[in-house]
MIVEXRO-880972 format. One record per residue (C-alpha): residue in one letter; x, y, z. Coordinates in steps of 0.25 Angstrom, whole numbers, plus 5000, padded with zeros to 4 digits. Layout:
  aa    xx    yy    zz
   A     X     Y     Z
...
END
This chain:
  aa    xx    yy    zz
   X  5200  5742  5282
   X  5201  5735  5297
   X  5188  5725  5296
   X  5188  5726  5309
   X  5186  5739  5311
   X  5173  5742  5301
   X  5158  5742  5308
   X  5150  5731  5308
   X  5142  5737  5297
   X  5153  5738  5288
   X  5158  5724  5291
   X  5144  5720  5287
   X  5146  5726  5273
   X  5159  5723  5271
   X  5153  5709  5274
   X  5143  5711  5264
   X  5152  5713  5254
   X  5163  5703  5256
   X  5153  5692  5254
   X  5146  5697  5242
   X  5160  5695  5237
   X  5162  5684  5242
   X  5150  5679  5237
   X  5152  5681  5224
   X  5165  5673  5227
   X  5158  5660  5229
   X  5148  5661  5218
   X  5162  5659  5210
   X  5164  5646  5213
   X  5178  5647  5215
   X  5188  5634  5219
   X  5199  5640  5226
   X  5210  5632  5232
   X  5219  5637  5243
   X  5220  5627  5253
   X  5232  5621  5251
   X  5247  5626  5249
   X  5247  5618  5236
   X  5256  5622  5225
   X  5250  5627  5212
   X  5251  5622  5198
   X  5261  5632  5193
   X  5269  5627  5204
   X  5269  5613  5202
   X  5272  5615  5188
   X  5286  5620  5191
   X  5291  5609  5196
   X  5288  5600  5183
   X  5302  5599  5178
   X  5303  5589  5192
   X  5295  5579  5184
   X  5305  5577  5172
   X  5309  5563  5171
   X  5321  5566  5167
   X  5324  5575  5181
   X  5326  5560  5187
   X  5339  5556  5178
   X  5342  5541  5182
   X  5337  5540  5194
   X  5347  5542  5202
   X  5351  5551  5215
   X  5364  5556  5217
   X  5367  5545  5225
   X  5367  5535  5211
   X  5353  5530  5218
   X  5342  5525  5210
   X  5330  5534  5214
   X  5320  5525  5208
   X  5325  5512  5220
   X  5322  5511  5234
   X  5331  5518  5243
   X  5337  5530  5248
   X  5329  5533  5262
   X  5330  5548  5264
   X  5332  5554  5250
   X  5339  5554  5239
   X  5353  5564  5240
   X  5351  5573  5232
   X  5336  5576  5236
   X  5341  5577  5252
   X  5352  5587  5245
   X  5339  5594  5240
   X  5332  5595  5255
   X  5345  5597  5260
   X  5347  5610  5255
   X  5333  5614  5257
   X  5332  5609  5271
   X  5347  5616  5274
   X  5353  5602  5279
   X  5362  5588  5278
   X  5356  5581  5266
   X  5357  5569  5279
   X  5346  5577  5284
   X  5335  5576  5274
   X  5327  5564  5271
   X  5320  5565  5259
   X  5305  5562  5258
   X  5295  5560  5250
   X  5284  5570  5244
   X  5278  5578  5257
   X  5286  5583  5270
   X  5272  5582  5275
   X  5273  5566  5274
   X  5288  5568  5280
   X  5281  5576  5294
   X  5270  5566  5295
   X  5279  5556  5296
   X  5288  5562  5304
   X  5278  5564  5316
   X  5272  5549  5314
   X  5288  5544  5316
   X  5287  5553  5328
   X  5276  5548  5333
   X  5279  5533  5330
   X  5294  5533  5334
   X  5295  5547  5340
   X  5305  5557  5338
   X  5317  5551  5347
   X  5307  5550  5358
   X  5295  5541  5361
   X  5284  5541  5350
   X  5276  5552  5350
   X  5264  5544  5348
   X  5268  5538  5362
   X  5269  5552  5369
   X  5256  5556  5371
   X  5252  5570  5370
   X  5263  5575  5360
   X  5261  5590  5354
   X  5268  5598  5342
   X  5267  5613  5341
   X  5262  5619  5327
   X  5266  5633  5324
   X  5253  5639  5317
   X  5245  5643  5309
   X  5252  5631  5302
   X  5253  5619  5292
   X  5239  5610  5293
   X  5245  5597  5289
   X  5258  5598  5301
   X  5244  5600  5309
   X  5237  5589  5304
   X  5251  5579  5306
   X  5251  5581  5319
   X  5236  5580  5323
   X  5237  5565  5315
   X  5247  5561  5323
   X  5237  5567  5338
   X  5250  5577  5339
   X  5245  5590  5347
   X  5246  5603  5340
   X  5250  5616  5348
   X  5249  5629  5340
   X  5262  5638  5341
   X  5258  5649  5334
   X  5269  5656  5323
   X  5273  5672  5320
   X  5281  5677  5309
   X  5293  5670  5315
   X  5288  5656  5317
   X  5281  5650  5329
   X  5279  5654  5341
   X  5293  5649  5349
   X  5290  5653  5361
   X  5279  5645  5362
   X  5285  5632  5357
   X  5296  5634  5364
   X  5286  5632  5377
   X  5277  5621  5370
   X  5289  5612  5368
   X  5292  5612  5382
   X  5281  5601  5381
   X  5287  5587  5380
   X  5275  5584  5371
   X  5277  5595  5359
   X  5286  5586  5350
   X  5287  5595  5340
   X  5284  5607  5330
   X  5278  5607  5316
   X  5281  5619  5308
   X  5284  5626  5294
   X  5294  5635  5298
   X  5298  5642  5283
   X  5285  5648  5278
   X  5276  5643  5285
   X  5262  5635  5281
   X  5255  5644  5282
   X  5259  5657  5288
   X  5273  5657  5278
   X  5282  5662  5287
   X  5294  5657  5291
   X  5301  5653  5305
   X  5312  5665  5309
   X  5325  5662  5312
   X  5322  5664  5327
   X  5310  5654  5326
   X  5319  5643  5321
   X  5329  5643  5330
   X  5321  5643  5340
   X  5314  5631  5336
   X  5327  5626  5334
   X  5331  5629  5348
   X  5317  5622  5354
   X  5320  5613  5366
   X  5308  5605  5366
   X  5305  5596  5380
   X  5301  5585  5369
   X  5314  5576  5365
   X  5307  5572  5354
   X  5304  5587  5348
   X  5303  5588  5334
   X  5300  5601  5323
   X  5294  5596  5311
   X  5301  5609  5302
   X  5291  5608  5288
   X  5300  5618  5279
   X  5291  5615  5268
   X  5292  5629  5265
   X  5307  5634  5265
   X  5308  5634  5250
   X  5297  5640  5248
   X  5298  5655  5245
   X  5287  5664  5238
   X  5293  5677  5239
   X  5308  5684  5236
   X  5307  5685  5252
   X  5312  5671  5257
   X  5311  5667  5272
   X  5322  5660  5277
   X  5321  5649  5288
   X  5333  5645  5297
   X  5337  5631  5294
   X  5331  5622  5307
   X  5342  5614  5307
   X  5353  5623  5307
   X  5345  5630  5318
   X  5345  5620  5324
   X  5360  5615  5326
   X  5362  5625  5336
   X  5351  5619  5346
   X  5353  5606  5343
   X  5340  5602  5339
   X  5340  5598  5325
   X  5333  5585  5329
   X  5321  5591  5332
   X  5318  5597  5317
   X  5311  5590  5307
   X  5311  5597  5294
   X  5303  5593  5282
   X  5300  5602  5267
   X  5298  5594  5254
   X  5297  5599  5239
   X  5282  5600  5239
   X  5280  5612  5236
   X  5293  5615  5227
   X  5290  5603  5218
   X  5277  5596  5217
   X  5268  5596  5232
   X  5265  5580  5227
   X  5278  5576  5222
   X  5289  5582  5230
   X  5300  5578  5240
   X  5301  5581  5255
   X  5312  5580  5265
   X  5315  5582  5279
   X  5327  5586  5287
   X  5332  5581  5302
   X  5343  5581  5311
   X  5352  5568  5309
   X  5345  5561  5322
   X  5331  5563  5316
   X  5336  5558  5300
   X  5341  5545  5307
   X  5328  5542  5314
   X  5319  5546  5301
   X  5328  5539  5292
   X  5326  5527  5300
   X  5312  5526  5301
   X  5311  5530  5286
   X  5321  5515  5283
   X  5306  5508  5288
   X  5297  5520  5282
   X  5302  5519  5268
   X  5312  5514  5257
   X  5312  5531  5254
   X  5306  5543  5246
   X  5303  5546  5232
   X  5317  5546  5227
   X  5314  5550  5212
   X  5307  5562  5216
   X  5318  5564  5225
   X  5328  5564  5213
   X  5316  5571  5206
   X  5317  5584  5217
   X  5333  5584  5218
   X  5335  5583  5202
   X  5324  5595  5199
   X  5328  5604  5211
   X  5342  5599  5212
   X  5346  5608  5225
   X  5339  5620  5233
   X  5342  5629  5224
   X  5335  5623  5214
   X  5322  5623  5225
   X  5325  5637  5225
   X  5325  5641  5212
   X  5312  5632  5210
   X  5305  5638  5222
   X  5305  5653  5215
   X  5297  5646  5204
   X  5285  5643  5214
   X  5287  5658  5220
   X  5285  5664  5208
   X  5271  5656  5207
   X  5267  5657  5222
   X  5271  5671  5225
   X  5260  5677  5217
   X  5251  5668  5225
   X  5255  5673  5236
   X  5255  5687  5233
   X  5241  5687  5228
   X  5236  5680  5240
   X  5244  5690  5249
   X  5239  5702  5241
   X  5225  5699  5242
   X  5225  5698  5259
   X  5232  5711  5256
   X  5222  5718  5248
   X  5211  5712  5255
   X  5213  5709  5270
   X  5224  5717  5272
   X  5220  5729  5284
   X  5207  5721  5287
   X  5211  5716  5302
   X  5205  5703  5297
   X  5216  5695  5291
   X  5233  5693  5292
   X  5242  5685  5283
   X  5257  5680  5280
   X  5266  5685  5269
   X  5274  5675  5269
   X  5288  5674  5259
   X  5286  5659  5255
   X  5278  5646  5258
   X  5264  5643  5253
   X  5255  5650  5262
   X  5250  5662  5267
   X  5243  5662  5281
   X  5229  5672  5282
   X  5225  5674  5296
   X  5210  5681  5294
   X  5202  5686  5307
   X  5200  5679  5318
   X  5191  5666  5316
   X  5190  5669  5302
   X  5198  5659  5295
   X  5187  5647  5294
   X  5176  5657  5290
   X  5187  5664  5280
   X  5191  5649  5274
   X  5176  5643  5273
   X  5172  5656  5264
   X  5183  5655  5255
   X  5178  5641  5254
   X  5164  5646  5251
   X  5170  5654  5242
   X  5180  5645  5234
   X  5193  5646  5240
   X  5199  5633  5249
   X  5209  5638  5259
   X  5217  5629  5270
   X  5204  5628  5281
   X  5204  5637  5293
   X  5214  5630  5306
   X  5222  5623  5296
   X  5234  5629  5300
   X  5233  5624  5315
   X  5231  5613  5322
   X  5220  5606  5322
   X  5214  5615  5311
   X  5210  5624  5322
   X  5215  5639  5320
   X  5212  5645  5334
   X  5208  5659  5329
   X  5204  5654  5317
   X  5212  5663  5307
   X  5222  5657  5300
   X  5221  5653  5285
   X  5233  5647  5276
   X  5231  5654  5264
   X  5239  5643  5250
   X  5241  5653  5240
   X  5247  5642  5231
   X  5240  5632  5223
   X  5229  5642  5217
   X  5234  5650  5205
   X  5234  5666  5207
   X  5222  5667  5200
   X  5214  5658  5209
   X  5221  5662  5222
   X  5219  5678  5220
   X  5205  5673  5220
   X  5206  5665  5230
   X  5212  5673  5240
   X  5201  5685  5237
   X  5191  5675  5240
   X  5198  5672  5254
   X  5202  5688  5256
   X  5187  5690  5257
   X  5183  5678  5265
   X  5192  5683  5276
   X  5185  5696  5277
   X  5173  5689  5276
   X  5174  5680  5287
   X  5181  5694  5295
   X  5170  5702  5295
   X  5159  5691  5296
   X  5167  5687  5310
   X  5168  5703  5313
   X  5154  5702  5312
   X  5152  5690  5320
END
């Protein structure tokens, strides 16, 4: 049934009927949380055997170094051996952080902007832009509009983002850069094709002072038997001869405990050197006991791996409840499209057009907190005003089956009630 395509009249009593529903809804009282792609409980208990005492031995890294002491700028070895492997690089081109690659990004663009990027300041060029694929993730957004950095939409497909486009915009001495997620995406959950990354690999950008900010937060993270596989940047990279313009981040956050984990990044030699050597003024170093903490418990990739099919057994029914429910309820409708995505922690609804704020304010009414309308773009400002990042995580089933009923029905609602005008 093409909503579209009924009569006024029978929209009006298809309306009618929706909001009795509805309404019996919000005589519930109902405190629904899906705004945020939280972990849930059952997933952080999984990781409890991290927090054995005895995990930490004598305190020493494999180096003989005392974790518990000053010391040891970039990261304990064997933890760099850990992001290593994940990252598919040198160990002498990780640095190890501390809880949250988002900290690692933030910073990363202040350095930039304070002391450039092998160039003059950014601060000190007046004007300077980076282009965000979107719909995308809300808080790259909000670190670049802190910092007064101009946002340009790329808009993405299947494949990644529009090259074509970037490959024109970058001809612009004021775009520095890129911010993305290429491996399920936040929040569409796709990942960049083999095409899309070498040709971000291939970018010959008019800025000497270029730089991709690559957040692979994801690239463990699969929920289904169907795992997408992303070329290693680096690698791809080789070939062009511009490995110094990648910046590649990811952390444990979501494999271990989102409060308590450990980040990383990965860079060319040249762009190692210059962070190292702002990092001996920054700081003395990182958690190192929970460094050891990570290494010890997960002891190389294969013991991600292994871990990581324990939170796909507990995510993929999420997922498939919520991507069950859109079938069964907005499927053939004209009034909605999502993503299927094989991994990640988000799925991305697209309702009818300038439909998402009215969609998100009556599942509000109603109960249910979603991410707000806009978020996933710049500025938190959707142009056709469609877009809603759906985080099927932290509820339990239970909850979430409820939830997403509740937000199946508000989308028709606000559908018909902008049919109708």
């Amino acid at each position: 049934m093409n909503i579209q395509n009924l009569s006024r009249e029978q929209l009006c009593e298809r309306l009618a009927a929706l909001t009795e529903k509805y309404n019996s809804y919000k005589a519930l009282g109902l405190k629904l949380d899906m705004s945020r792609g939280k972990p849930g409980t059952d997933q952080l208990e999984i990781t409890n055997g991290m927090l054995d005492p005895a995990l930490l031995g004598n305190y020493k890294a494999s180096n003989g170094f005392d974790v518990r002491n000053y010391g040891i700028l970039d990261g304990i070895p064997e933890c760099k051996s850990l992001f290593a492997e994940i990252f598919g690089v040198n160990e002498d081109n990780v640095i190890v952080f501390g809880n949250a690659s988002l900290t690692i990004m933030y910073d990363y663009i202040a350095q930039c902007m304070i002391f450039g990027a092998g160039a003059e300041p950014w601060a000190a060029q007046s004007g300077i832009k980076f282009l965000c694929p979107v719909p995308g993730y809300d808080r790259h957004f909000g670190i670049l509009e802190h910092f007064g950095i101009e946002m340009i939409n790329v808009p993405t497909d299947s494949n990644g983002p529009d090259m074509d486009m970037i490959d024109e915009l970058i001809k612009d001495e004021k775009v520095k850069g890129i911010i993305c997620v290429p491996m399920y995406s936040n929040p569409t959950g796709i990942t960049y094709s083999d095409e899309t990354v070498r040709r971000f690999a291939a970018l010959k950008p008019a800025a000497k002072d270029f730089r991709v900010i690559w957040d692979n937060a994801y690239c463990v993270h699969h929920v289904t038997d169907n795992h997408d596989k992303l070329v290693n940047i680096f690698e791809a990279a080789k070939e062009f001869g511009s490995e110094d313009i990648f910046i590649e981040v990811t952390s444990t956050s979501k494999i271990s405990f989102p409060g308590a984990g450990v980040s990383a990044l990965a860079a060319s030699d040249a762009n190692i050197a210059a962070i190292k050597k702002r990092m001996t003024i920054q700081t003395i170093g990182y958690d190192k006991i929970n460094m050891l903490r990570h290494a010890n418990y997960f002891k190389n990739l294969d013991g991600i791996k292994k871990h990581m099919l324990r939170h796909a057994e507990i995510l993929k029914p999420k997922f498939d409840a919520v991507l069950s429910a859109f079938e069964n309820n907005l499927a053939g409708k004209g009034i909605a499209e999502w993503t299927n995505p094989n991994g990640g922690y988000f799925i991305s609804l697209d309702v009818y057009e300038g439909c998402a704020k009215r969609t998100v304010a009556l599942c509000k009414e109603a109960g249910v907190t979603l991410t707000g309308a806009g978020a996933t773009y710049p500025y938190g400002k959707d142009p056709e005003d469609k877009n809603i990042r759906i985080a099927p995580t932290f509820p339990s089933r239970d909850e979430l089956c409820k939830a997403v009923e509740i937000l199946c029905l508000c989308v028709e609602i606000a559908a018909i009630e902008k049919i109708l005008g």
